[in-house]
C-alpha positions in Angstrom: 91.2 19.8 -179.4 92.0 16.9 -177.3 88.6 16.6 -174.9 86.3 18.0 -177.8 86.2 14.8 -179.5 85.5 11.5 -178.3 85.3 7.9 -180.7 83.9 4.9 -179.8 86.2 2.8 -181.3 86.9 -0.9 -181.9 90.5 -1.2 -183.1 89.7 -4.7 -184.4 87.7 -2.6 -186.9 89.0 -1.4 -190.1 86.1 1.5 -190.3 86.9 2.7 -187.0 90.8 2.7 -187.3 90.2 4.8 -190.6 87.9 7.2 -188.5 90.3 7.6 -186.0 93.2 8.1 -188.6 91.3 10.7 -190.4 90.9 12.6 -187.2 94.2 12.3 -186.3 95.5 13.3 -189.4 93.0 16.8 -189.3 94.8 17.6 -185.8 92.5 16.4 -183.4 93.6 14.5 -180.3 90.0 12.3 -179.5 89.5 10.7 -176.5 89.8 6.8 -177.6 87.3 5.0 -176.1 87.4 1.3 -176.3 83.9 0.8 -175.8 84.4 -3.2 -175.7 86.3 -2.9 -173.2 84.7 0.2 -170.8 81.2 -0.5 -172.1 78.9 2.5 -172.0 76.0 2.7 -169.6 72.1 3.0 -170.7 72.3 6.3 -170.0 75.3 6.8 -172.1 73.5 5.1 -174.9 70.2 6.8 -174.7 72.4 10.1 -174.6 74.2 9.3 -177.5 70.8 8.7 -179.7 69.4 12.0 -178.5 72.7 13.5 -179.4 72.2 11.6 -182.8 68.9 12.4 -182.8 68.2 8.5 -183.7 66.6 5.9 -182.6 68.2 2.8 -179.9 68.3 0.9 -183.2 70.3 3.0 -184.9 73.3 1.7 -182.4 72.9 -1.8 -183.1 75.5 -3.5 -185.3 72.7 -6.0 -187.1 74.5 -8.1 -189.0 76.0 -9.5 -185.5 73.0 -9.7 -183.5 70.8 -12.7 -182.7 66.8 -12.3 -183.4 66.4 -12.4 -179.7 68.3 -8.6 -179.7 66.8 -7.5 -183.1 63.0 -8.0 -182.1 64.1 -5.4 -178.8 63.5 -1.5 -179.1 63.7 1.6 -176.7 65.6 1.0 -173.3 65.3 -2.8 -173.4 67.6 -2.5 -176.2 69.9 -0.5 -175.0 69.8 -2.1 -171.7 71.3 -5.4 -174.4 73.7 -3.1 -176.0 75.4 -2.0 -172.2 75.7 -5.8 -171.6 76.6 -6.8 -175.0 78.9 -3.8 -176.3 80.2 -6.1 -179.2 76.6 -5.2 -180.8 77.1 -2.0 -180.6 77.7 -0.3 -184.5 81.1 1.7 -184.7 82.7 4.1 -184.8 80.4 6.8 -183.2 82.0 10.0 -183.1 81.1 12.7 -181.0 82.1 16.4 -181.9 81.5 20.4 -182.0 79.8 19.4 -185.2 77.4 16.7 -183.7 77.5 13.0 -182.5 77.6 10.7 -185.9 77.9 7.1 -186.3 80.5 7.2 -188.9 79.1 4.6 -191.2 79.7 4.9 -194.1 83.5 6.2 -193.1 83.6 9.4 -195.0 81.1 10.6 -192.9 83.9 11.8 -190.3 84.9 14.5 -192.5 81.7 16.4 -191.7 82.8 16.7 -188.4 86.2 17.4 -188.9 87.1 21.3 -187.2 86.5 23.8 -190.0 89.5 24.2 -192.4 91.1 20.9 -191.7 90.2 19.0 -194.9 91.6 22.2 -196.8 
């Protein structure tokens, strides 16, 4: 399964090494991206949303961002999220089941491959 599943993942963050431990634990290899430290591109980001099927807001990590980011929307946000990928919300998991940010954690077991959390 390694290829079909991809994390954005901060490994300073307990939420995301969860995530990535609960995947790991249901068999699935992800690619581990360390989105800090390859930051994703706008286009990246505005794929992710419509893979989400969000909004550019719905990536921002708010409780870390200054007003200036906050009062931004559309591709002028995610333009701040490329350069800035510490105010970016984690984990965000993409899968055969969908793209989720997995907030709160449990989420991940929704996209977990059928009959894994048997």
């Amino acid at each position: 399964m390694a290829g079909d599943y991809t994390i954005w993942h901060n490994p300073k963050c307990s939420t995301s090494r969860f995530v990535l431990g609960a995947l790991r634990d249901a068999g699935v290899a992800p690619v581990v991206r360390d989105y800090q430290q390859d930051p994703p591109s706008v286009a990246e980001l505005r794929a992710a949303v419509a893979a989400m099927g969000g909004t550019p807001r719905d990536l921002l990590r708010r409780k870390d961002a200054p007003d200036d980011v906050r009062a931004l929307d559309g591709d002028a946000l995610l333009e701040a999220l490329s350069r800035e990928p510490r105010l970016i919300e984690r984990p965000l998991v993409f899968s055969p089941q969908g793209t989720r940010l997995a907030r709160p954690k449990e989420t991940v077991f929704q996209q977990l491959p059928p009959g894994s959390a048997d």
